[in-house]
N, C-alpha and C positions, 0 to 999 in steps of 0.2 A: 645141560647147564645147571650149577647149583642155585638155587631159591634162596638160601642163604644171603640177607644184607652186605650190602659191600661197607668197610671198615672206613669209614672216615681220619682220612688224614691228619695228626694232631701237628703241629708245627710248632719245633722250643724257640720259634722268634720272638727276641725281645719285645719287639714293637707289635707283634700279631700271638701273647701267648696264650698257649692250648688251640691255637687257630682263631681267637675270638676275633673281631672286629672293635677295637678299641676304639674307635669313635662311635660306639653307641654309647660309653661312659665318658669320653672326653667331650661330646661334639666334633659336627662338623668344620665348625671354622679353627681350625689349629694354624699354627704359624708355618712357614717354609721352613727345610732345613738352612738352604744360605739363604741369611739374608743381614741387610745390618742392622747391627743390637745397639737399643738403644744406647746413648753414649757413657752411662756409669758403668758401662762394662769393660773399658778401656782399661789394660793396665800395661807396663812394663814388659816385652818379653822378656824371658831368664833367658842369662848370660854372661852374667855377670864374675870374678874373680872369686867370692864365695861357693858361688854358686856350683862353678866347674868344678873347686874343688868337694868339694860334697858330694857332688857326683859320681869324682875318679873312686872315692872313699866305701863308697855303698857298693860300686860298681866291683872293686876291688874285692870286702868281704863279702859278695854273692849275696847282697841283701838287698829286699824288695821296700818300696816303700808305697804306700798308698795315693801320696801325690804325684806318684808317675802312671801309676798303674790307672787312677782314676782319672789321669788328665786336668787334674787342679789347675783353676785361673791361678790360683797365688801362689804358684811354685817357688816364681820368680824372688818372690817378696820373704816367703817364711825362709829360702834356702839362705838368703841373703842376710839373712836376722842367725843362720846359725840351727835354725829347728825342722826336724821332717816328723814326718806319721810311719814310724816304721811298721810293716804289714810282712807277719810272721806265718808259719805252714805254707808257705808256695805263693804261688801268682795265681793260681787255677782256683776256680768257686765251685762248688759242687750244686749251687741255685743259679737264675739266671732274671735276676730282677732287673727291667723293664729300663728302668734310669742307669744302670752301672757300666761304668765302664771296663770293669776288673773280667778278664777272660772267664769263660767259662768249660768245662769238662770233667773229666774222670781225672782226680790229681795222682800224682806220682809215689813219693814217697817225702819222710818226713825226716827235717836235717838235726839229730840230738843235743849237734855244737850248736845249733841256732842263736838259741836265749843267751849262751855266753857271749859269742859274736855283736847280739844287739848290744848288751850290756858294755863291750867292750867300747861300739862305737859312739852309744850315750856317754859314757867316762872322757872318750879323746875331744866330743863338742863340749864336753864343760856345762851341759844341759841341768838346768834346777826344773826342768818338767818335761818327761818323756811321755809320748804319748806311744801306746802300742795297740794296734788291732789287727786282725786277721781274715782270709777267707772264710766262707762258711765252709767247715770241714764235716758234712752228716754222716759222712766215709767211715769216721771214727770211732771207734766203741765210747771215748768220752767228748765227743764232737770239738776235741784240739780241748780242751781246759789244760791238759799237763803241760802244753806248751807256754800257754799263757802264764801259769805256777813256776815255769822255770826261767823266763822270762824277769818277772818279779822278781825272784829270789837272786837273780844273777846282776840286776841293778843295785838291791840294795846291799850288795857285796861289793860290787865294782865302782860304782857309785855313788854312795848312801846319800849325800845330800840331796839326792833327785829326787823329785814327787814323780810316782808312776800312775798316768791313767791309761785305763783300759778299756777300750770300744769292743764288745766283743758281740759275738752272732747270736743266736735265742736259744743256743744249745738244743734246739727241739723242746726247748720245755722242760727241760728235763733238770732237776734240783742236785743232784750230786754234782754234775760239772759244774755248775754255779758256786755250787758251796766249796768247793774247794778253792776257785780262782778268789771268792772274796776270804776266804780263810787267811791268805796271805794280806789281806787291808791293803789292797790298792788305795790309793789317796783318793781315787777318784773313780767311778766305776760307771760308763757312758753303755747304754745301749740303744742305738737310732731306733725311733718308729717310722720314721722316712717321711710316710705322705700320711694324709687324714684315712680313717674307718674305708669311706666309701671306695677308695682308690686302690685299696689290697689286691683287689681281684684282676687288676692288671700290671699293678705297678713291683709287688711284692707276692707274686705266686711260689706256695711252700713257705711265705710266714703268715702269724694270723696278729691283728691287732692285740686281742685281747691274750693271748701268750705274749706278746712284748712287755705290754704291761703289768704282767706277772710276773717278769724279769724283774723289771727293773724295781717290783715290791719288795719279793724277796731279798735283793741284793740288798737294799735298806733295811729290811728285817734282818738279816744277819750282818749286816755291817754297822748297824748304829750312826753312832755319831763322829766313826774312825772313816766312814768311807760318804765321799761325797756323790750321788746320783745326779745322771748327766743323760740327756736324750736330744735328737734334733729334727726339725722334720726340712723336706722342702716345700718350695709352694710353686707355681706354672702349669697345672699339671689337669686345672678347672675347678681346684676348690674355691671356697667362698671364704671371703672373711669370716664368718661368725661359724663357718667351720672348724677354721681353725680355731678358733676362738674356743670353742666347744671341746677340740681335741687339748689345747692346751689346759684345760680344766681338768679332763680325763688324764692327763698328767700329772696334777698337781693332787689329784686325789689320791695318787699312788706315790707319794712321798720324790718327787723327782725336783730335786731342788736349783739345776742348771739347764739352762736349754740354749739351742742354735737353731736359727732358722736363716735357709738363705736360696735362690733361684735356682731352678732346676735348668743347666746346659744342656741341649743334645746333643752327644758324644758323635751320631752317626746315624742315617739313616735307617737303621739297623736297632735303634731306640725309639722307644714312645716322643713323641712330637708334643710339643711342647703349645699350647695351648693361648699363653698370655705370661706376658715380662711383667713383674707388679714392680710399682716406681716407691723408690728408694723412703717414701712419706707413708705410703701404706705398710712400709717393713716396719718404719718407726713408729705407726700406732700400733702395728699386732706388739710391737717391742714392750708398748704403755702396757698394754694388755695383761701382758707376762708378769710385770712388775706389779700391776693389778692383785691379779690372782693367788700372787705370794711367790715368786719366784725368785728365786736368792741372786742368781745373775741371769740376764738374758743376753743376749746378743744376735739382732735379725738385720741382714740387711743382703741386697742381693748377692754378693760376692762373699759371704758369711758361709762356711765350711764347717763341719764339727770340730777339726783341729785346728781350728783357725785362730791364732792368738790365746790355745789353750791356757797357756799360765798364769793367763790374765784371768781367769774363769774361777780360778779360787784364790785363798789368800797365800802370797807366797812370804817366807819368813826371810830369804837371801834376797840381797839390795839389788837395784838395776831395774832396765825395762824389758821385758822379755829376756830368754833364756839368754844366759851366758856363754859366749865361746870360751874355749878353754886357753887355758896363758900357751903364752910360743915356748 
């Protein structure tokens, strides 16, 4: 017999990743998957006559969007208003971060009509603020940034009065795909840190805090005062107030002048378990916090998504509340 150690099993489960034991960083007391949530988490199922059709719509031009993919409480509410998070390069993520619901594996191939396609179906909703994000593509020689550039470019042809923001992945760090996607001045240029410092190591394996935040620098450093920076974290997860409080600082030191914070759901058993529900008065003082610290908009509250109510998030120049359907 060989003397040789035997290979310890790594495991890509969300809930268990590298094989770690994620409750020696979360604790032991975490919540059940079923169970009932406390009562601000009630909202509307989608169903509704917008809704459906929006659906036939995306369903129709083979396009994905992030409030399906990620299982959003407010599907019901943003379809209904006329607005989605459309989510460009495939369904498939090539990371497999702890809280997501977006599938994971080896992606396919990538569609070149895509960006017209989005572009075409922000033009028929009459939208004054698209918001567009993607899988993490590391598959890539430029980790997706050409899609995102042609994406942009295909809005402000097809529909120039729309503000375009753009949630994108960390590129790896890497400054060419960044500079190009801000090269085009998105109005608005978002990239989550998700959860606090301490929580990367289970919740975010293959991103690192301290590369988010040199995203989101640089993207200010080449964007100025054309492009607005946008980041959001969750909370459930066992952080602390003054954690957060601490990360939102570490954000505002790198020029990040919008933020969202809002409750981490579990998708699935199959995901990190969810720790503690913070009540709706604790989101409104981290909210004080933000406003505190010098933050331009905040918006924290349990059911608070990153594209949640985006257009409200900067100033918009075309009248109305929220995006606009477009005329019959």
């Amino acid at each position: 017999m060989s003397d040789a150690p035997s290979r310890k099993h790594q495991t890509r489960s969300r809930a268990n990743p590298g094989g770690m034991d994620v409750l020696k960083v979360l604790g032991a007391d975490v919540r059940p998957l079923r169970e009932r949530k406390p009562p601000w988490f009630k909202v509307p199922a989608p169903g509704g006559k917008r809704y459906l059709e929006l659906s036939a719509r995306i369903k129709d031009d083979n396009l994905h969007t992030v409030c399906q993919e990620a299982a959003c409480p407010n599907i019901g509410e943003c379809w209904e208003r006329g607005t989605a998070t459309f989510m460009i390069l495939g369904d498939t993520c090539t990371r497999r971060c702890g809280f997501c619901n977006v599938q994971t594996g080896k992606p396919t191939w990538n569609d070149p009509l895509e960006p017209a396609r989005v572009a075409r179906q922000v033009a028929r909703m009459g939208l004054r603020h698209a918001v567009i994000t993607s899988v993490d593509r590391d598959d890539l020689p430029d980790k997706g940034a050409s899609a995102f550039v042609g994406v942009i470019r295909q809005i402000r042809r097809q529909a120039p009065l729309c503000k375009v923001e753009v949630l994108t992945p960390d590129f790896q760090g890497y400054d060419m795909p960044l500079a190009k996607v801000i090269a085009e001045r998105p109005d608005v240029f978002n990239h989550n840190v998700e959860v606090v410092p301490r929580l990367y190591s289970i919740a975010r394996r293959g991103s690192k805090w301290s590369r988010s935040l040199r995203v989101l620098q640089s993207a200010k450093d080449m964007g100025g005062d054309e492009v607005v920076t946008k980041s959001g974290l969750m909370v459930g997860l066992g952080e602390t107030f003054d954690e957060m409080v601490d990360a939102l600082g570490q954000l505002r030191e790198h020029d990040v002048q919008v933020l969202t914070v809002g409750q981490y759901l579990r998708p699935s058993e199959r995901h990190l378990p969810i720790v503690r529900y913070w009540h709706p008065d604790e989101l409104k003082a981290l909210e004080e916090e933000a406003y505190r610290l010098g933050f331009e908009h905040a918006a924290c509250g349990p059911l608070v998504r990153s594209s949640y109510h985006a257009d409200q998030h900067v100033p918009q120049e075309r009248p109305g509340v929220g995006p606009l359907a477009a005329p019959a």
